[in-house]
N, CA and C of each residue as an Amber inpcrd file, in Angstrom:
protein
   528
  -2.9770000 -57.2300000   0.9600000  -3.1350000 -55.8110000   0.7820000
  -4.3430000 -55.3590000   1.5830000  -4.0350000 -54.8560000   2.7540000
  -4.9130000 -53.9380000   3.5760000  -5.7310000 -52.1300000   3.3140000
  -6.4950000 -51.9270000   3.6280000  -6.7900000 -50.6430000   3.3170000
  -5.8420000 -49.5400000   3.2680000  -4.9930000 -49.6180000   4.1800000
  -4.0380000 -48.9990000   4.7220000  -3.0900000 -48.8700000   3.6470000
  -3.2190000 -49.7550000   2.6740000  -1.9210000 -49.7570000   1.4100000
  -2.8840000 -49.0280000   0.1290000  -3.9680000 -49.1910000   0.3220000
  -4.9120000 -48.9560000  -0.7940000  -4.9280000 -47.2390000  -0.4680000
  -5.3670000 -46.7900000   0.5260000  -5.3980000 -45.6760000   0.8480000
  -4.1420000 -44.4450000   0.8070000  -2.5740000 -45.0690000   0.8240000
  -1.4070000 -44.8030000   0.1990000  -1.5020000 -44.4930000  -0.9950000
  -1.8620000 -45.7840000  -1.7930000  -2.2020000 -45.3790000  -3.0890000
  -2.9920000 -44.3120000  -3.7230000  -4.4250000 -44.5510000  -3.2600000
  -5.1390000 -43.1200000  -3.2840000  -4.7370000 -41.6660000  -3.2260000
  -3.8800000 -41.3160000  -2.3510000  -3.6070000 -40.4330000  -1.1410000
  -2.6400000 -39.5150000  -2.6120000  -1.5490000 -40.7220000  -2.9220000
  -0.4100000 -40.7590000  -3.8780000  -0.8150000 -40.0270000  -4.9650000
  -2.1000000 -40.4960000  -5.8210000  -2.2100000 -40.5270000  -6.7780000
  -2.8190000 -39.0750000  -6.7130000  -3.7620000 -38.7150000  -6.0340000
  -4.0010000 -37.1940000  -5.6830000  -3.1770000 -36.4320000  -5.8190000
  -2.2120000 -36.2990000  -5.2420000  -0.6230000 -35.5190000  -5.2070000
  -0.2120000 -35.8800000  -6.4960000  -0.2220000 -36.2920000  -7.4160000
   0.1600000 -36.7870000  -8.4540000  -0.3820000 -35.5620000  -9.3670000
  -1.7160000 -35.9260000  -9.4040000  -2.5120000 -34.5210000 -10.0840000
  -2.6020000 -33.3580000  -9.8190000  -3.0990000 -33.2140000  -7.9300000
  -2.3290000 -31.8230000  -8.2020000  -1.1040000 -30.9800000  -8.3820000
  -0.2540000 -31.8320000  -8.2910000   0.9010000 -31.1190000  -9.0880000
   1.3280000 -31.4190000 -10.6910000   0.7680000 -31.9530000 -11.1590000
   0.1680000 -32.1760000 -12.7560000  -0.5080000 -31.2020000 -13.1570000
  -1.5970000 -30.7640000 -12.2110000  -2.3690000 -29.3980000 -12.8990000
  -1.9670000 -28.0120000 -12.1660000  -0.4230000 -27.6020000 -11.5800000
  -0.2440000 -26.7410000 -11.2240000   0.9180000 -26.6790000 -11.7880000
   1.6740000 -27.4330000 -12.2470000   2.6820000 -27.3470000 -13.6480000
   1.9290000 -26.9490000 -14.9160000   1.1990000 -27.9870000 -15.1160000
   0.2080000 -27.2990000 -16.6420000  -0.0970000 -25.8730000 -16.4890000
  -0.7640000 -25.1460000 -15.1190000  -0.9370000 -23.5140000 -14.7230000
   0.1390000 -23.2850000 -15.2200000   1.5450000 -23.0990000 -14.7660000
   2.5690000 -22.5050000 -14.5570000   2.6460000 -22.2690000 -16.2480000
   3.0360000 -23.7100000 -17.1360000   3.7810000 -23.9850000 -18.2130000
   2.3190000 -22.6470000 -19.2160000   0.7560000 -22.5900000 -18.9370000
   0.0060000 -22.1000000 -19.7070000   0.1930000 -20.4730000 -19.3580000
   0.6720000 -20.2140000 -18.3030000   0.9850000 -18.4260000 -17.5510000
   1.8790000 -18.1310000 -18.9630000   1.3440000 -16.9670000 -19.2670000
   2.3560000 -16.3880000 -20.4000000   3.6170000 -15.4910000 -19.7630000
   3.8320000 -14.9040000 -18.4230000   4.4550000 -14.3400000 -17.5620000
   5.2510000 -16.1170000 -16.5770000   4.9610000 -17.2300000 -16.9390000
   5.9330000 -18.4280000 -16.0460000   5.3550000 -17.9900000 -14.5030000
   6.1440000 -18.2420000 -13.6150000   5.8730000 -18.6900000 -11.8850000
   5.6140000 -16.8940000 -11.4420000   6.2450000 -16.2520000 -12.1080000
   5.5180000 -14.9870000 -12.1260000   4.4730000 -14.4880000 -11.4620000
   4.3610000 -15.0750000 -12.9800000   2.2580000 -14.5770000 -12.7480000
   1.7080000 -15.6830000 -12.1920000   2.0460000 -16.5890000 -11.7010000
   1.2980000 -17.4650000 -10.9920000   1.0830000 -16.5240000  -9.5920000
   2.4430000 -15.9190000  -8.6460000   2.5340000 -16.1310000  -7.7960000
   2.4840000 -14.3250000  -7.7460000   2.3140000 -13.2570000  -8.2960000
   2.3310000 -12.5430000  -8.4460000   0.3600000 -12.0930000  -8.9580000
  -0.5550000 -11.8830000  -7.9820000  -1.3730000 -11.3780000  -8.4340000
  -1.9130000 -10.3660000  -9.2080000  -2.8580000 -10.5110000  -9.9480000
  -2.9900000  -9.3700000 -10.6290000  -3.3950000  -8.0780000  -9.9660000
  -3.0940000  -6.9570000 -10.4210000  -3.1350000  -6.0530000 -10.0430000
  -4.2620000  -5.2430000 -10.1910000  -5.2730000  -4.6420000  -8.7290000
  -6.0980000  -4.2060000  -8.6620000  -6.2540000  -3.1380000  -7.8350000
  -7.7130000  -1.9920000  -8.3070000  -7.4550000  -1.0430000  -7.7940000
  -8.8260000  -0.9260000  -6.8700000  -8.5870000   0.0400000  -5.3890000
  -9.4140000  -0.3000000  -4.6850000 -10.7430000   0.6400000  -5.4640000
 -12.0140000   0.5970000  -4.6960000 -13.3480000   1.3070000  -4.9010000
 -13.0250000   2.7180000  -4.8360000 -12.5270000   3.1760000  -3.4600000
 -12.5280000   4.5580000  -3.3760000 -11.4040000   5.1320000  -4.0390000
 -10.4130000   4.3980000  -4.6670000  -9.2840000   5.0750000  -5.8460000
  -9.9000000   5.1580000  -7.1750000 -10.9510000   4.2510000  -7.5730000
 -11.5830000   4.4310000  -8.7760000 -12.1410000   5.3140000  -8.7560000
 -12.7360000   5.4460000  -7.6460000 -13.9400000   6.9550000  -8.0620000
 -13.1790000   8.2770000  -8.1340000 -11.5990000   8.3430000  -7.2660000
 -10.9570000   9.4300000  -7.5790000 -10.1580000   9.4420000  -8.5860000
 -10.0110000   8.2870000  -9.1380000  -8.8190000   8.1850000 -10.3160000
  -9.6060000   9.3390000 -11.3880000 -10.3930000   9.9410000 -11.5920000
 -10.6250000  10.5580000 -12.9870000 -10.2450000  11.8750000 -12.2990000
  -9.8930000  12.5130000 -11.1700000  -9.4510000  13.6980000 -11.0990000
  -7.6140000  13.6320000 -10.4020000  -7.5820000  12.8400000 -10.4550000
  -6.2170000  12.6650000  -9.6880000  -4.9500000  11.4870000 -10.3900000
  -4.0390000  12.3060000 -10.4810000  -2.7230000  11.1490000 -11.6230000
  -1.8600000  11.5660000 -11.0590000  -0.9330000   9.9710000 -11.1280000
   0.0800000  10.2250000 -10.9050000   1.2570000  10.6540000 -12.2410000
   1.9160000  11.3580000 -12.0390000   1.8640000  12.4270000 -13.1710000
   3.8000000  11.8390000 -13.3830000   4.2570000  11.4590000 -12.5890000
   5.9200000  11.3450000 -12.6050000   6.3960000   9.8870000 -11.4810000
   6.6550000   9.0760000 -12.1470000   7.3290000   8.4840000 -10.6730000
   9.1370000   7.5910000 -11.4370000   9.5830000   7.2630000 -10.1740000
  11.0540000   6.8350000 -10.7540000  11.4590000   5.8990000  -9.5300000
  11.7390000   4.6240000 -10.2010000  12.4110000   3.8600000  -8.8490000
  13.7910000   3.3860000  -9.5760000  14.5830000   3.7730000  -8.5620000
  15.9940000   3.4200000  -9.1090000  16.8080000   2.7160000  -8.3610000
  18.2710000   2.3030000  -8.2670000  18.8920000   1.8470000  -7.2140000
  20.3960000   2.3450000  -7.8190000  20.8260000   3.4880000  -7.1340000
  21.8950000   4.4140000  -7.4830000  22.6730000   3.5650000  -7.5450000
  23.3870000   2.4340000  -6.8690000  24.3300000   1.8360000  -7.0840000
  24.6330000   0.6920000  -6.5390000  24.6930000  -0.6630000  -6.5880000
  24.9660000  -1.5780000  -6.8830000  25.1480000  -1.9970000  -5.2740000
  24.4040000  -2.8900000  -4.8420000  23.9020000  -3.1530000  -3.4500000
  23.4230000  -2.1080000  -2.3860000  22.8580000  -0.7630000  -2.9680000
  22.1540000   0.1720000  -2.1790000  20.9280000  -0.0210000  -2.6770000
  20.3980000   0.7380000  -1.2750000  18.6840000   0.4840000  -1.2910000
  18.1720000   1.4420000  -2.2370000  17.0430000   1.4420000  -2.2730000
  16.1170000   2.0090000  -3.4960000  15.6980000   3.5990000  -3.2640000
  16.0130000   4.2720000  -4.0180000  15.2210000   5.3530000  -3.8080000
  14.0990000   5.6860000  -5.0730000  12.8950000   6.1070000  -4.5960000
  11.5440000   6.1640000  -5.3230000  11.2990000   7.5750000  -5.3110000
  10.2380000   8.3790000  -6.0610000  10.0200000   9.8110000  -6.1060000
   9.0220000   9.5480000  -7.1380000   7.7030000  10.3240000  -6.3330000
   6.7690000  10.0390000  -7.4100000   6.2720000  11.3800000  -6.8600000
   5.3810000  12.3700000  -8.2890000   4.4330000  13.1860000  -8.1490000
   2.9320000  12.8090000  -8.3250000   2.0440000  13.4130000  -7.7030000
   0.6990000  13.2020000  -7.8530000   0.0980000  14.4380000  -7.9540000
  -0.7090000  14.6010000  -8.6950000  -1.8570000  15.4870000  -9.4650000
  -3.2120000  15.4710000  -8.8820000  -3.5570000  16.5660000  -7.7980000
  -5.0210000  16.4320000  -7.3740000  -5.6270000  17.8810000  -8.6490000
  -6.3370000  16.9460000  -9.2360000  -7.3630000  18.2060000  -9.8630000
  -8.6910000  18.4070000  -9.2940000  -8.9480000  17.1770000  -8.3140000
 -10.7320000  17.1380000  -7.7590000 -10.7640000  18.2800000  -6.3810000
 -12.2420000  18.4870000  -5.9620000 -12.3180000  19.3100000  -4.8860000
 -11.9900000  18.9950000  -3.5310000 -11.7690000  17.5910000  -3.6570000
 -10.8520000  17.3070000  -2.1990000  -9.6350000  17.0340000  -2.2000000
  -9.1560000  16.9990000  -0.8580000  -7.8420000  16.7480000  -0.4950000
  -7.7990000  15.3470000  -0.1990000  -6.4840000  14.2730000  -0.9530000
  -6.5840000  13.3200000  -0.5070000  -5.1940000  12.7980000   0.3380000
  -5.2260000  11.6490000   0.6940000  -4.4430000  11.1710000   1.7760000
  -4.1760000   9.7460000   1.3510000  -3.0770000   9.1210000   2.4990000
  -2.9670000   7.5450000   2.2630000  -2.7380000   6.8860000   1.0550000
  -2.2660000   7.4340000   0.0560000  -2.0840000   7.3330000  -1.2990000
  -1.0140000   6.2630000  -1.6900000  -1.9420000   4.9150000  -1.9540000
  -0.7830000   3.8900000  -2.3650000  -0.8790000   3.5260000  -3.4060000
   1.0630000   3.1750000  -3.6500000   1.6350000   3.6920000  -4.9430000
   2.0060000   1.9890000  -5.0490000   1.6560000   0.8870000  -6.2150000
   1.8670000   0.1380000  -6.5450000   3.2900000  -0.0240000  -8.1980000
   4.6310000  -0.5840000  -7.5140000   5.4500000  -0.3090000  -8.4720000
   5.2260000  -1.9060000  -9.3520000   5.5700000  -2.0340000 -10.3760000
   6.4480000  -3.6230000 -11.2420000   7.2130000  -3.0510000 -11.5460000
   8.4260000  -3.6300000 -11.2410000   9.7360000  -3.6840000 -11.5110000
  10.3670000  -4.3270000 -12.5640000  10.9050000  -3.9280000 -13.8570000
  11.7920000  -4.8000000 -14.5550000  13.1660000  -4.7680000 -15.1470000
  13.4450000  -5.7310000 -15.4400000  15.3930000  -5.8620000 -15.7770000
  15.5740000  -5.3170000 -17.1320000  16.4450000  -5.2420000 -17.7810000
  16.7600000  -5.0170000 -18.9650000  15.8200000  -5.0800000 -19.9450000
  16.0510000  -6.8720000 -20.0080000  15.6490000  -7.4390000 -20.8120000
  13.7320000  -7.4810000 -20.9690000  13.3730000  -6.5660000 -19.9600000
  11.7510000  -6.3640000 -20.2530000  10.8920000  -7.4420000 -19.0610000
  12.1610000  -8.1140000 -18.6120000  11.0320000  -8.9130000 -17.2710000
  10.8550000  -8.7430000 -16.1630000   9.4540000  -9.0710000 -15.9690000
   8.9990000  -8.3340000 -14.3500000   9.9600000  -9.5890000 -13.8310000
  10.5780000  -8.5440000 -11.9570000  11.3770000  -9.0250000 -11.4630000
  10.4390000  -8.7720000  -9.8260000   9.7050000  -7.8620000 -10.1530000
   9.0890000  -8.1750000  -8.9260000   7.9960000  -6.8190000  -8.4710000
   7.2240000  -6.6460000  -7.6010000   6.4800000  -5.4440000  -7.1170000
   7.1470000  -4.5140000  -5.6100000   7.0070000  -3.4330000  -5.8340000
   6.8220000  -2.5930000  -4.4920000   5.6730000  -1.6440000  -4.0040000
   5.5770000  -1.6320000  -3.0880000   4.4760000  -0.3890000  -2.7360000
   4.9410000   0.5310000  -1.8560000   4.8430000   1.6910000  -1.9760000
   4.9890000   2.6070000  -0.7930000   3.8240000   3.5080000  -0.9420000
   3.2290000   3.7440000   0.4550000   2.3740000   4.7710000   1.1610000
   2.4380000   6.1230000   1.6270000   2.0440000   7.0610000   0.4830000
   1.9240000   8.5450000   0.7450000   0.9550000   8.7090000   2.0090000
   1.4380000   9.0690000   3.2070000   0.2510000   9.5370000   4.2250000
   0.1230000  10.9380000   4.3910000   0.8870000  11.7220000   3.6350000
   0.8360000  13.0510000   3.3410000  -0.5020000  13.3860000   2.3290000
  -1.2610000  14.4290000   2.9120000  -1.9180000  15.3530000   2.1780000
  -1.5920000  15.8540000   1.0800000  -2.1030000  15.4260000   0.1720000
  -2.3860000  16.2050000  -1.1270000  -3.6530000  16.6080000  -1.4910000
  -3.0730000  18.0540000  -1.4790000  -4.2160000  19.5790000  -1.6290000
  -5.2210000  19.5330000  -2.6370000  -6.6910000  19.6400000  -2.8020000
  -6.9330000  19.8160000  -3.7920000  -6.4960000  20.8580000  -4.6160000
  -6.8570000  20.4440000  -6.0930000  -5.9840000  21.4800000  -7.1080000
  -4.6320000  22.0290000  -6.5960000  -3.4510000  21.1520000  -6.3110000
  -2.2750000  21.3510000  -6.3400000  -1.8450000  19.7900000  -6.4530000
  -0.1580000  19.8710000  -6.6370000   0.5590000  18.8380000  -6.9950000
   1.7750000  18.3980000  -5.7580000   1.7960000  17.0550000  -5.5050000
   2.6740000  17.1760000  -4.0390000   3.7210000  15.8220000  -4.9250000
   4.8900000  16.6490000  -4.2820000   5.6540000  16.0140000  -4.5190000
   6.6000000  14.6230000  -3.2400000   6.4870000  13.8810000  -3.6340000
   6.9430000  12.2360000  -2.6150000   8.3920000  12.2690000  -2.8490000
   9.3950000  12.1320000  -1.9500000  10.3320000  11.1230000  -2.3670000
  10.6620000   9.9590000  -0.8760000  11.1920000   9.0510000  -1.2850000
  11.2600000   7.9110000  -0.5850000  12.7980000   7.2660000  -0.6240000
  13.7430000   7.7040000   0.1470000  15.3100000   7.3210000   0.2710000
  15.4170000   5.8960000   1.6890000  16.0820000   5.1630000   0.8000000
  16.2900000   4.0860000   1.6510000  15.5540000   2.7610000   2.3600000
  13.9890000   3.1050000   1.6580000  12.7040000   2.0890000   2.0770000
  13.3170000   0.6620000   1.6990000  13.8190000   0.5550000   0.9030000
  13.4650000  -1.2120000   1.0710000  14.7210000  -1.8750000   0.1750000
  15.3790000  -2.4420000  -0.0610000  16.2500000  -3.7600000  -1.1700000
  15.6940000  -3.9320000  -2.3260000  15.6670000  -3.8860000  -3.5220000
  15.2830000  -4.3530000  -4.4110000  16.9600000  -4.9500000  -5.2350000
  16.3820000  -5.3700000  -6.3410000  18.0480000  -6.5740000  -7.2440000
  18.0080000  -4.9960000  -8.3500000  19.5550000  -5.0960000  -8.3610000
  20.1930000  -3.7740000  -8.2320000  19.9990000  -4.0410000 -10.1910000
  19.3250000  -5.1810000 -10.7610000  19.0160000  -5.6850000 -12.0390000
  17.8070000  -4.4570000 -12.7650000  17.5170000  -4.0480000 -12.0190000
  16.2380000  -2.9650000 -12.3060000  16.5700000  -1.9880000 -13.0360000
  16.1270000  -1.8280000 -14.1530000  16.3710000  -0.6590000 -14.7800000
  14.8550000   0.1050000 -15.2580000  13.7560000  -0.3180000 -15.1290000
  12.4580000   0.3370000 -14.9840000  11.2180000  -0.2180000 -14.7900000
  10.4580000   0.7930000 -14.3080000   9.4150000   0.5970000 -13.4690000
   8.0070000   1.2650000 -13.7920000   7.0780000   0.5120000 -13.4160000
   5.6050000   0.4580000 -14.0140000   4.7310000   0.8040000 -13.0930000
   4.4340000   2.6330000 -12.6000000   3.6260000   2.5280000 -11.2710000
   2.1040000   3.0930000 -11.4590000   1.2810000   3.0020000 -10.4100000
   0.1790000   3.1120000 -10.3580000  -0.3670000   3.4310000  -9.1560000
  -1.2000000   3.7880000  -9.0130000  -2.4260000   4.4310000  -7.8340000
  -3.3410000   3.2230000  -7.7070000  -2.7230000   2.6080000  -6.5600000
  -4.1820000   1.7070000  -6.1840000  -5.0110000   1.5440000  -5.0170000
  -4.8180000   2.7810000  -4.2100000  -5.6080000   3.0270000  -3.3340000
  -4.9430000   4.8810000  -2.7640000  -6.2650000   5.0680000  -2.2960000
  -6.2510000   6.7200000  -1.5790000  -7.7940000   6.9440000  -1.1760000
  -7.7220000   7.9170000  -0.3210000  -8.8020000   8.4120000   0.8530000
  -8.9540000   9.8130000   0.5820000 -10.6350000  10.4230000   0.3300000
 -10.0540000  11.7360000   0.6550000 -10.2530000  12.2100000   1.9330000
  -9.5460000  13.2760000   1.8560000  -8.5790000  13.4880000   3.7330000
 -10.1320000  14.3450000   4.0180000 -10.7040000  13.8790000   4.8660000
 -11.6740000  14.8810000   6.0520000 -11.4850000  15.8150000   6.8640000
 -11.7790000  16.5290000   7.4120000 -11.2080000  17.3210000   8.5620000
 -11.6150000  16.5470000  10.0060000 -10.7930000  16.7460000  11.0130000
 -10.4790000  15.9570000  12.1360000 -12.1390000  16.0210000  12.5590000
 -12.5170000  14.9060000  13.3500000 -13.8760000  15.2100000  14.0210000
 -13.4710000  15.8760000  14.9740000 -12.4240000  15.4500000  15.9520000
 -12.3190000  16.4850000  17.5790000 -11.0960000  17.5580000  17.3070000
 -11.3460000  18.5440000  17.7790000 -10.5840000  19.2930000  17.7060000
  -9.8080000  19.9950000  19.5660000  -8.4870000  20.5540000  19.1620000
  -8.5130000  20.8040000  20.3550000  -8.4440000  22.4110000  21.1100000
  -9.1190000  22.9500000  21.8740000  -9.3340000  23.7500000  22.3760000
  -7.4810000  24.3650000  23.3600000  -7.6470000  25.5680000  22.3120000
  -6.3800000  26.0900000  22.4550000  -6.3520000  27.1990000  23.5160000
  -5.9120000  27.8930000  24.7350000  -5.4920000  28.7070000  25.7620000
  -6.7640000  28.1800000  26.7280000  -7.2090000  27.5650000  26.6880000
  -7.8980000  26.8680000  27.8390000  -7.5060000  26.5370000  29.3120000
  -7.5700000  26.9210000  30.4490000  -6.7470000  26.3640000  31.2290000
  -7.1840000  24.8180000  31.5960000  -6.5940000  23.7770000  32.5250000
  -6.3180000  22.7120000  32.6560000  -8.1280000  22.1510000  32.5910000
  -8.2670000  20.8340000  32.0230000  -9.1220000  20.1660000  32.3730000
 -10.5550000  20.8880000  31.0840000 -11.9600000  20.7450000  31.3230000
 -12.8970000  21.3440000  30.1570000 -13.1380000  22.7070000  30.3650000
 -12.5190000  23.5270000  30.5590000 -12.6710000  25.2390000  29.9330000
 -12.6100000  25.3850000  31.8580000 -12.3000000  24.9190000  33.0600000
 -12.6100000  25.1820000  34.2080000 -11.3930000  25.5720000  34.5270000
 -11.2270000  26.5370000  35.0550000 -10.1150000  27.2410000  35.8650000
  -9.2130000  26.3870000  36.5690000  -8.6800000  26.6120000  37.5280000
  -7.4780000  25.5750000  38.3590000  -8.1990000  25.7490000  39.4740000
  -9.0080000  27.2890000  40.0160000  -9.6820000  27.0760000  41.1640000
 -11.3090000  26.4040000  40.8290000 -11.6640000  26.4930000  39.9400000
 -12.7690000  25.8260000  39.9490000 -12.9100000  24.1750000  40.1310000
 -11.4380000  23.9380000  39.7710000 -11.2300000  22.4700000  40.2990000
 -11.2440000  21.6410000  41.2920000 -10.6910000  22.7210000  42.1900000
 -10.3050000  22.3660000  43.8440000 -11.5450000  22.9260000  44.5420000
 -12.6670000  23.2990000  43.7450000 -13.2940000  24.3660000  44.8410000
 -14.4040000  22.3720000  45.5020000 -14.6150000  22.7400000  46.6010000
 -15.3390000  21.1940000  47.3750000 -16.5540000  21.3080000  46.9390000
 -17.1600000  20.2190000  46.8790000 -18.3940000  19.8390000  46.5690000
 -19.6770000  20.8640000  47.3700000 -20.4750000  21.5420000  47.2820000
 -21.0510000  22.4770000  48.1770000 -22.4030000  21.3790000  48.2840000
 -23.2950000  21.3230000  49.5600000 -24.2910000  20.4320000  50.7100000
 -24.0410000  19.0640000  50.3580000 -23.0070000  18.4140000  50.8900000
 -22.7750000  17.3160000  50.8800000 -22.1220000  16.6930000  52.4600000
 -23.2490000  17.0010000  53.0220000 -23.1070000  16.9090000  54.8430000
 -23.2770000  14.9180000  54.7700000 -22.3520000  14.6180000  55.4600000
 -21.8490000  12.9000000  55.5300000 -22.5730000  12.8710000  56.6120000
């Protein structure tokens, strides 16, 4: 018996345990391979600080019929003094019987006004198992919307505010 057989052994017995203590994970998850493989769900910094003026007030993910894609429709509630943007919508999905079957997200990049309510819908985004009969959503990230830094200068003619002849006019004392 050479190192080479000893080190098999070793190698073996490693793999042995860690999949010994990633069955024990699985078998102690009260949610099974689930929640192993399904992270928990978190919300970013700049959605926390807006979450106390802003809810999502309505959402619905369904799948009209039986191998069609999903359609989603969610409302959101700005009560704060800004307008926000980029607004992502974290779904869990479950079957009948009460078990998560899986997550979706879709991204509002539409403006929502302060103090008004904008309404989303979303036809045809993605596959989900036609097993779904309801859904668990949430706000876990949004921006509020700024106004553009550059703006653009409207009846201007061609080029920075300079005429068409001021363009062509030649360089004046530039004797070669």
């Amino acid at each position: 018996m050479n190192g080479k057989f000893w080190g098999n052994i070793g190698l073996s017995a490693v793999v042995v345990c860690l999949v010994a203590f990633g069955v024990s994970k699985i078998n102690a998850s009260s949610t099974g391979i689930a929640g192993v493989l399904l992270p928990e769900i978190r919300v970013s910094k700049s959605a926390e600080e807006l979450l106390h003026s802003v809810a999502l007030v309505h959402s619905a993910v369904e799948v009209p019929q039986k191998g069609h894609m999903v359609d989603a429709s969610f409302s959101i509630e700005n009560k704060g003094e800004h307008d926000i943007k980029n607004v992502a919508i974290l779904c869990t999905l479950f079957d009948a019987a009460g078990n998560e079957q899986g997550r979706d997200k879709w991204v509002i990049f539409d403006r929502v006004k302060s103090q008004d309510t904008g309404v989303f819908t979303f036809v045809n985004k993605m596959f989900i198992s036609n097993s779904i009969v309801r859904s668990d959503c949430k706000i876990v990230d949004m921006q509020i919307a700024r106004a553009p830094k550059v703006k653009a200068h409207h009846g201007a003619a061609a080029g920075h505010g300079k005429t068409d002849s001021e363009h062509a006019a030649p360089a004046h004392g530039s004797d070669h």
